[in-house]
N, CA, C and O atoms as a printed pandas DataFrame, in Angstrom:
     atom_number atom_name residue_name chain_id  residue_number  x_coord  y_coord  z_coord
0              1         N          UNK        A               1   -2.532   50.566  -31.142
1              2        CA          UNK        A               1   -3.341   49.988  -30.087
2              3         C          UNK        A               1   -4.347   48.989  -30.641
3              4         O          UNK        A               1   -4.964   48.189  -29.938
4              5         N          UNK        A               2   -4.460   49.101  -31.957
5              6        CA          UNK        A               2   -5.728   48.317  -32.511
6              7         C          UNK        A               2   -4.901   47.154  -32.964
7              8         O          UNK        A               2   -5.616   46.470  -33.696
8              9         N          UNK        A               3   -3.835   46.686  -32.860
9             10        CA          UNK        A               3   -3.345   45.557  -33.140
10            11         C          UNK        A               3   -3.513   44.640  -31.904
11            12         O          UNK        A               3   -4.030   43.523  -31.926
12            13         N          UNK        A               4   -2.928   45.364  -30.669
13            14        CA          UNK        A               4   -2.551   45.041  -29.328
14            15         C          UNK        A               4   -3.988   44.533  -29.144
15            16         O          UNK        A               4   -3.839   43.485  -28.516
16            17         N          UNK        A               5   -5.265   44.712  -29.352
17            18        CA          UNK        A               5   -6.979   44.405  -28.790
18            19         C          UNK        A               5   -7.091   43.237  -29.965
19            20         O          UNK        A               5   -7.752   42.230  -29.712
20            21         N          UNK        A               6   -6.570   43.354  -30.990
21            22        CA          UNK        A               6   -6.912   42.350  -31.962
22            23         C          UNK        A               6   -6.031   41.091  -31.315
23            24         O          UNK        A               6   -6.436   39.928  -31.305
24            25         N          UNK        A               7   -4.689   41.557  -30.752
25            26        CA          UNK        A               7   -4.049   39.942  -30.699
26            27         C          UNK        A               7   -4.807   39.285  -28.983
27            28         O          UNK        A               7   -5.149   38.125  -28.751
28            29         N          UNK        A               8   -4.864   40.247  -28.220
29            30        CA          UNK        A               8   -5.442   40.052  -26.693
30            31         C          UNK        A               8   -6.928   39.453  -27.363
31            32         O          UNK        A               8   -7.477   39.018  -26.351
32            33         N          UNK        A               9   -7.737   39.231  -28.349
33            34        CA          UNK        A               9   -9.240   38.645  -28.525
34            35         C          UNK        A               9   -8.760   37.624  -29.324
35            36         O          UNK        A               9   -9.359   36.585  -29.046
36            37         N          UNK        A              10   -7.963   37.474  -30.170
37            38        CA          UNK        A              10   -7.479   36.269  -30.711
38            39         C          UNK        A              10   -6.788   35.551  -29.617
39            40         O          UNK        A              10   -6.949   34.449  -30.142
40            41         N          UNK        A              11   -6.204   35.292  -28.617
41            42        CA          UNK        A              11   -5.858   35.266  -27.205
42            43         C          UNK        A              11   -6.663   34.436  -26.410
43            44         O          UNK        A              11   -6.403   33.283  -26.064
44            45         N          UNK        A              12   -7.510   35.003  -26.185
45            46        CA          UNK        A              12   -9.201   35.255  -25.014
46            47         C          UNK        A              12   -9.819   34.038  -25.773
47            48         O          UNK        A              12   -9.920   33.029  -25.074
48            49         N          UNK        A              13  -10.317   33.912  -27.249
49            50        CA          UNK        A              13  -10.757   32.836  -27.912
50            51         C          UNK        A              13  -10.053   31.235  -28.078
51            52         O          UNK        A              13  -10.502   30.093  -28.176
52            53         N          UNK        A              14   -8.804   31.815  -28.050
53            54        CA          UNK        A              14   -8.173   30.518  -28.167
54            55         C          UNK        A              14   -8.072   29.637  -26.947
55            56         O          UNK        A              14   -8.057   28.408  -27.001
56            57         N          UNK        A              15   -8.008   30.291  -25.937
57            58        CA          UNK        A              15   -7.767   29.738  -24.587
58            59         C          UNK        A              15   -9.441   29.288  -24.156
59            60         O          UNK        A              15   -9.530   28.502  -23.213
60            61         N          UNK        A              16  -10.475   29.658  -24.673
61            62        CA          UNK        A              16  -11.847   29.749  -24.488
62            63         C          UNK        A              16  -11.676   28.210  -25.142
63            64         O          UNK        A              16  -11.608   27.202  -24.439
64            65         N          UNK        A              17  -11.620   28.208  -26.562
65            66        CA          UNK        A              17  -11.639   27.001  -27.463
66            67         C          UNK        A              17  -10.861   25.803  -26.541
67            68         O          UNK        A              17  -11.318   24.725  -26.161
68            69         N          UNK        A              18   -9.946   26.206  -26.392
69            70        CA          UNK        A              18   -9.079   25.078  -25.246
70            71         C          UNK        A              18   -9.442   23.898  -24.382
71            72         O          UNK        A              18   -9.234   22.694  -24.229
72            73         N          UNK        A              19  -10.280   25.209  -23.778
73            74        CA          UNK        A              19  -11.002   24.785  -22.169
74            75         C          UNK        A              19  -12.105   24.362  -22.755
75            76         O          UNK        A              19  -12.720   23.630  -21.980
76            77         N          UNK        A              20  -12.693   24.504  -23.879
77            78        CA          UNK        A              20  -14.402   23.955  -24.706
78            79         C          UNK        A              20  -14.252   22.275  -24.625
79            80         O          UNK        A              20  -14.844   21.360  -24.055
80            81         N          UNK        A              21  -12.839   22.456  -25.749
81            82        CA          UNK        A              21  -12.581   21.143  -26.230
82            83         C          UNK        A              21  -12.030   19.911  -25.159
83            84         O          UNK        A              21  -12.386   18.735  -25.218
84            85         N          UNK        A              22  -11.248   20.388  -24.352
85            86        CA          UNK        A              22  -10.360   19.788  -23.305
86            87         C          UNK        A              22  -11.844   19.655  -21.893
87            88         O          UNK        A              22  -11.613   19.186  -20.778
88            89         N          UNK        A              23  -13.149   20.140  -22.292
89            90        CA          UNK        A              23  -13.582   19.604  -20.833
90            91         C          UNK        A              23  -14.825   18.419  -21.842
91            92         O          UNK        A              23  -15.510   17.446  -21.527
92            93         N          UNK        A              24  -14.625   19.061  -22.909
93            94        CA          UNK        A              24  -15.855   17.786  -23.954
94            95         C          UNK        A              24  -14.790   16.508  -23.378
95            96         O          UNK        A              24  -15.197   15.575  -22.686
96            97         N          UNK        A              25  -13.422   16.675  -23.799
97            98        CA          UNK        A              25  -12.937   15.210  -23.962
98            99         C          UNK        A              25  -12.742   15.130  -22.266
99           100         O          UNK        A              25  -12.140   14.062  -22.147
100          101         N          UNK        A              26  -12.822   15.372  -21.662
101          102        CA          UNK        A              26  -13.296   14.784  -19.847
102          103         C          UNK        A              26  -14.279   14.489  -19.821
103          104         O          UNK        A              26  -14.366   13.279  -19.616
104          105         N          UNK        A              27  -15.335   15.045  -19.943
105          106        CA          UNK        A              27  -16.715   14.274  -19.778
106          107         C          UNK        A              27  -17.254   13.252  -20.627
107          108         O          UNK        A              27  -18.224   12.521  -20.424
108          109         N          UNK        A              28  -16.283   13.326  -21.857
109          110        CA          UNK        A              28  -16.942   11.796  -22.764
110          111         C          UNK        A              28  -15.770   10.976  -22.113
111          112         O          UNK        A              28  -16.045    9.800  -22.349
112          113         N          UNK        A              29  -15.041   11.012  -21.675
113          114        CA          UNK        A              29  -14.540    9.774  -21.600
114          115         C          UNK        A              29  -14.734    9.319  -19.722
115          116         O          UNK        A              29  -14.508    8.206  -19.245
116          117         N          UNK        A              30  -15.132   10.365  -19.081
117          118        CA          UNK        A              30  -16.242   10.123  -17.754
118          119         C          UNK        A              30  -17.651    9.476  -18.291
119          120         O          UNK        A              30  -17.908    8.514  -17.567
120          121         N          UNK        A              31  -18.392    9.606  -19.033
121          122        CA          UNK        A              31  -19.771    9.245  -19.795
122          123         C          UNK        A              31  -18.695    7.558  -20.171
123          124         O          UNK        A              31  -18.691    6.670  -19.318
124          125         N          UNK        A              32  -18.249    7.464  -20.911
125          126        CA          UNK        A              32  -17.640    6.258  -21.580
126          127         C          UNK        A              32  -17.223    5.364  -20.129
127          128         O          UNK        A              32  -17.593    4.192  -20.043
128          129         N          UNK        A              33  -16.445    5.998  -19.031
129          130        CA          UNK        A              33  -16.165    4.968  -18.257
130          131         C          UNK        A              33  -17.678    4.340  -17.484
131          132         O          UNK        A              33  -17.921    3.156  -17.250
132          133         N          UNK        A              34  -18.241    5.101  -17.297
133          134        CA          UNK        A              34  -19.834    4.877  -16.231
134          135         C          UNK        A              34  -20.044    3.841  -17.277
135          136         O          UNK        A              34  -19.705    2.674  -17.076
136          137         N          UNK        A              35  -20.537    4.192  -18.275
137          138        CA          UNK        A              35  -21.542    3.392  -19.507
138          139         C          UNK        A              35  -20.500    1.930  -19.432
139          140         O          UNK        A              35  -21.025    0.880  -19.803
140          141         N          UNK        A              36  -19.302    1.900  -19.039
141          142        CA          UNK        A              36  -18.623    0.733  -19.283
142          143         C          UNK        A              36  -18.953   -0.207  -18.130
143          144         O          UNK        A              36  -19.352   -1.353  -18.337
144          145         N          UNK        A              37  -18.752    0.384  -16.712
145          146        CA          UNK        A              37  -18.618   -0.076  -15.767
146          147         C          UNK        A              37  -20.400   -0.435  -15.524
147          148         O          UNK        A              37  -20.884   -1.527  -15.225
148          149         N          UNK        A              38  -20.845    0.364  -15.671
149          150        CA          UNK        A              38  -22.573   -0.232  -15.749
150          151         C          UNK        A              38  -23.053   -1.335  -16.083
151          152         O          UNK        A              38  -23.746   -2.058  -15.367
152          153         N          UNK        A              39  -22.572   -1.626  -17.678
153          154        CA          UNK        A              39  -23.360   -2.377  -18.675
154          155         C          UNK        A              39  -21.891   -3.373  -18.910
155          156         O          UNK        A              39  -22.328   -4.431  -19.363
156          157         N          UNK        A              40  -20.848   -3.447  -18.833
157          158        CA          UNK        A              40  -19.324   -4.021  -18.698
158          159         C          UNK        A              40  -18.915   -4.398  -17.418
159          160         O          UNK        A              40  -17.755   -3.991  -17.355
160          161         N          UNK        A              41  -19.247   -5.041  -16.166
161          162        CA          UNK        A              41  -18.674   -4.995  -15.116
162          163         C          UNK        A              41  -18.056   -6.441  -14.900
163          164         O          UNK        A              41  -18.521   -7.523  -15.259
164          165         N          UNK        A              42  -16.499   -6.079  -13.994
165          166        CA          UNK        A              42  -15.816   -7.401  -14.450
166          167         C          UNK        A              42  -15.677   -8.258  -12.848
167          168         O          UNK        A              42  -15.367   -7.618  -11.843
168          169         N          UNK        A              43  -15.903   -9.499  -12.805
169          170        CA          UNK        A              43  -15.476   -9.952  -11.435
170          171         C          UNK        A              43  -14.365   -9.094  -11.209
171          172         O          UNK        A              43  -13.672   -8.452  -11.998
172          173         N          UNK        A              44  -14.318   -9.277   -9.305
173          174        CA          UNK        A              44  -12.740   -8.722   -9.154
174          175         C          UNK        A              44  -12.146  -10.545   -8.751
175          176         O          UNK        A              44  -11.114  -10.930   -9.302
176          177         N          UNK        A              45  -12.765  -11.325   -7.964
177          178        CA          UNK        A              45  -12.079  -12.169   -7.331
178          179         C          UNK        A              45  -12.753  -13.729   -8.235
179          180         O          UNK        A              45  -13.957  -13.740   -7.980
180          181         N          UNK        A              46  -12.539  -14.481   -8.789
181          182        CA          UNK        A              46  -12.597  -15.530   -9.179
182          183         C          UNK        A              46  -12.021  -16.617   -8.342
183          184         O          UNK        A              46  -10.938  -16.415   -7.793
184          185         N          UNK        A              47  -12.892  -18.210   -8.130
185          186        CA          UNK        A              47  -12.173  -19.760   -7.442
186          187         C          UNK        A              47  -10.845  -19.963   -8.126
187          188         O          UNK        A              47   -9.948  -20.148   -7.304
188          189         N          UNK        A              48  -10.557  -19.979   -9.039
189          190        CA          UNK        A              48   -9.213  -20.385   -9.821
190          191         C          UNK        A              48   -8.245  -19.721   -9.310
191          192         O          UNK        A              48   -7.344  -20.549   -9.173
192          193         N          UNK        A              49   -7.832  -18.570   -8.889
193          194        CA          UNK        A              49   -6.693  -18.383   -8.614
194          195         C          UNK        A              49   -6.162  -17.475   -6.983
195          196         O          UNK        A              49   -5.423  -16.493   -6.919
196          197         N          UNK        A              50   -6.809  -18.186   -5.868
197          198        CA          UNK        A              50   -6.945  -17.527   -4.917
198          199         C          UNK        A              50   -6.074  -16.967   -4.454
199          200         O          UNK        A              50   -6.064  -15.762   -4.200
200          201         N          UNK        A              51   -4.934  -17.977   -4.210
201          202        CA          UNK        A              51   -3.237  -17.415   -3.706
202          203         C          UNK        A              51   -2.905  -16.697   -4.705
203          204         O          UNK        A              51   -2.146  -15.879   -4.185
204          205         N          UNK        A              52   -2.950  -16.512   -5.526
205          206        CA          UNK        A              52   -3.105  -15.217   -6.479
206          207         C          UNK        A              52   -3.124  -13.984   -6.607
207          208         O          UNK        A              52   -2.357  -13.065   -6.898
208          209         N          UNK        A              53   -4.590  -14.223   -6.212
209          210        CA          UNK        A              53   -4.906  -12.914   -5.551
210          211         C          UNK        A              53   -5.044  -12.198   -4.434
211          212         O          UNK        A              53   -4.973  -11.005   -4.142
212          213         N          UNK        A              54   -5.313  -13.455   -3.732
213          214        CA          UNK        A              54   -4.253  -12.724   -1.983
214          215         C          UNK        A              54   -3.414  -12.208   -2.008
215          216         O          UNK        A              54   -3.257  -11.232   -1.275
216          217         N          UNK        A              55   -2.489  -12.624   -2.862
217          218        CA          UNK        A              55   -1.021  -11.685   -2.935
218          219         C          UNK        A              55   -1.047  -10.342   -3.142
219          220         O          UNK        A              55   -0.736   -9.337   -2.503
220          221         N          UNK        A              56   -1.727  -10.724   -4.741
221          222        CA          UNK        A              56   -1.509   -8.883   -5.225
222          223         C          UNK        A              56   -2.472   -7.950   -4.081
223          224         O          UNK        A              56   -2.349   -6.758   -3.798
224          225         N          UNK        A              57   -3.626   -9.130   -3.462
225          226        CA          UNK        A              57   -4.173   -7.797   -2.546
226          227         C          UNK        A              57   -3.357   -7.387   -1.317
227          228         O          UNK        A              57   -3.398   -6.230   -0.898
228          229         N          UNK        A              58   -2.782   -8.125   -0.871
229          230        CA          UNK        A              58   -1.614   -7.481    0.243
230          231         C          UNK        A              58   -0.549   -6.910    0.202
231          232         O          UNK        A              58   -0.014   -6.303    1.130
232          233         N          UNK        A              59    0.067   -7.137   -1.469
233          234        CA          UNK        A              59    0.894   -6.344   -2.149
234          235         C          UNK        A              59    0.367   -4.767   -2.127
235          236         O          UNK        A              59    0.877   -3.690   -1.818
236          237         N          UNK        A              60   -0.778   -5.157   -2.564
237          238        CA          UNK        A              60   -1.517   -3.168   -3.103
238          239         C          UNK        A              60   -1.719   -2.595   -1.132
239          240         O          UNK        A              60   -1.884   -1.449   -0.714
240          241         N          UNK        A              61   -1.632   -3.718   -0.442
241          242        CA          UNK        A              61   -1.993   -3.083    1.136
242          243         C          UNK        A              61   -0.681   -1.937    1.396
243          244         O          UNK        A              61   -0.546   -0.761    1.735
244          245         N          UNK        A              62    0.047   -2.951    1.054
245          246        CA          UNK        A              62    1.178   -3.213    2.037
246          247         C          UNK        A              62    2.159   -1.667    1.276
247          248         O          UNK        A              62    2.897   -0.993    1.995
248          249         N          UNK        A              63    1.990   -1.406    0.014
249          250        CA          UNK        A              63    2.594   -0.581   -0.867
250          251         C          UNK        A              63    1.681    0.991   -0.569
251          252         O          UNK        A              63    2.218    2.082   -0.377
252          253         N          UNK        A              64    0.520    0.775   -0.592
253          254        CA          UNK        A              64   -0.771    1.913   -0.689
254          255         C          UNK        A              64   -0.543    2.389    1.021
255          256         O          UNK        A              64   -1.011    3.507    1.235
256          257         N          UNK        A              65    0.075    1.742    2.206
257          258        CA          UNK        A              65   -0.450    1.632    3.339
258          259         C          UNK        A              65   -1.719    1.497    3.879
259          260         O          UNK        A              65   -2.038    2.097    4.905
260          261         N          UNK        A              66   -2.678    0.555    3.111
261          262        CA          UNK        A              66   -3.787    0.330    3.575
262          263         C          UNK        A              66   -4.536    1.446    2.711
263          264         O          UNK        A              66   -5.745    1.221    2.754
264          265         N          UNK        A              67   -4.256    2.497    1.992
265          266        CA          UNK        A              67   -5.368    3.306    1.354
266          267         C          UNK        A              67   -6.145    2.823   -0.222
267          268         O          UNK        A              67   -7.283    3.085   -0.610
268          269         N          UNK        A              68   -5.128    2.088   -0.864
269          270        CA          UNK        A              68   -5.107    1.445   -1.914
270          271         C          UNK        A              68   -6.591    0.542   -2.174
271          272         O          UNK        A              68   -7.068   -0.037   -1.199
272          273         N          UNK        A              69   -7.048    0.482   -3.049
273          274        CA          UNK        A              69   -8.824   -0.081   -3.430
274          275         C          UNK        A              69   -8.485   -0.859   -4.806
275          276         O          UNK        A              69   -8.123   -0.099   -5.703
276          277         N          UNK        A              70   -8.533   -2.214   -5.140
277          278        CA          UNK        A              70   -8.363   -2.687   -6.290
278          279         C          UNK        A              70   -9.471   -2.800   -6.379
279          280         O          UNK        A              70  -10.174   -3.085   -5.409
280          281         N          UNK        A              71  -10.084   -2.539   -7.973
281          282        CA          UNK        A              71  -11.294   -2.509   -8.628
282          283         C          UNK        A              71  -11.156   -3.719   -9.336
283          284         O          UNK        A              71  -11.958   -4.611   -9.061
284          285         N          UNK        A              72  -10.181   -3.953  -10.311
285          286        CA          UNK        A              72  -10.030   -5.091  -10.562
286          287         C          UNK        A              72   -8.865   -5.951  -11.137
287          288         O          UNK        A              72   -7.862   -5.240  -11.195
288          289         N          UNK        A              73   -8.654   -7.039  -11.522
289          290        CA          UNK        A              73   -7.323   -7.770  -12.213
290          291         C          UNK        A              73   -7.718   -8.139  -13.029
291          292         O          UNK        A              73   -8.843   -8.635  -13.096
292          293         N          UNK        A              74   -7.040   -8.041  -13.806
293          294        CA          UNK        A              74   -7.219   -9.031  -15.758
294          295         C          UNK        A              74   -5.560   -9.005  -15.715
295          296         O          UNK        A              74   -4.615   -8.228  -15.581
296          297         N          UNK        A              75   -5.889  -10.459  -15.930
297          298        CA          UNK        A              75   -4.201  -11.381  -16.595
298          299         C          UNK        A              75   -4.141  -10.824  -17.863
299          300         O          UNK        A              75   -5.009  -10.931  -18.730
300          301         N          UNK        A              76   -3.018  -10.187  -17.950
301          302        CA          UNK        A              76   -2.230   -9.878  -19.505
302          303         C          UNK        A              76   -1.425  -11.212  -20.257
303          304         O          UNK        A              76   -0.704  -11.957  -19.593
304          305         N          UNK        A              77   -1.596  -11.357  -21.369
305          306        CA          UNK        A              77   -1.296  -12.365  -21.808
306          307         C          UNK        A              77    0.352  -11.583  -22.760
307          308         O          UNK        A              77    1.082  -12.313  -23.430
C-alpha cells in the first residue's frame, strides 16, 4: 500500500506542476500581448490601399456572417 500513496503523490504533484507552469505561460503571453497592443498599436485602415481593404473587410463579413472583427492587416512580403 505504501507504494500505491507514493505513486498517487508523485501523481497529485506532477499534474499540480503542469497546471503551475501551463497557466505562468498564459498569463505572460496575455501580459506580452496588452504590453504590445498598448505601447505597439498598428493602423488598421491606411489612404493607399482602400479597394484593398474593402475587400478583405467584406470577405471577413461575408465568411464570419457578420460576427467576424478585424483588428488588423499587415502585407506579408
Amino acid at each position: 500500500m505504501n507504494e500505491l500513496g507514493l505513486v498517487l503523490q508523485v501523481l497529485i504533484i506532477g499534474m499540480v506542476m503542469v497546471f503551475a507552469i501551463l497557466s505562468l505561460v498564459v498569463l505572460t503571453g496575455q501580459m506580452l500581448i496588452r504590453l504590445t497592443n498598448r505601447f505597439a498599436p498598428t493602423p488598421l485602415i491606411s489612404k493607399e490601399n482602400d479597394a484593398e481593404i474593402a475587400a478583405v473587410i467584406a470577405a471577413v463579413d461575408v465568411i464570419t456572417d457578420g460576427k467576424g472583427q478585424i483588428e488588423s492587416i499587415n502585407k506579408i512580403n
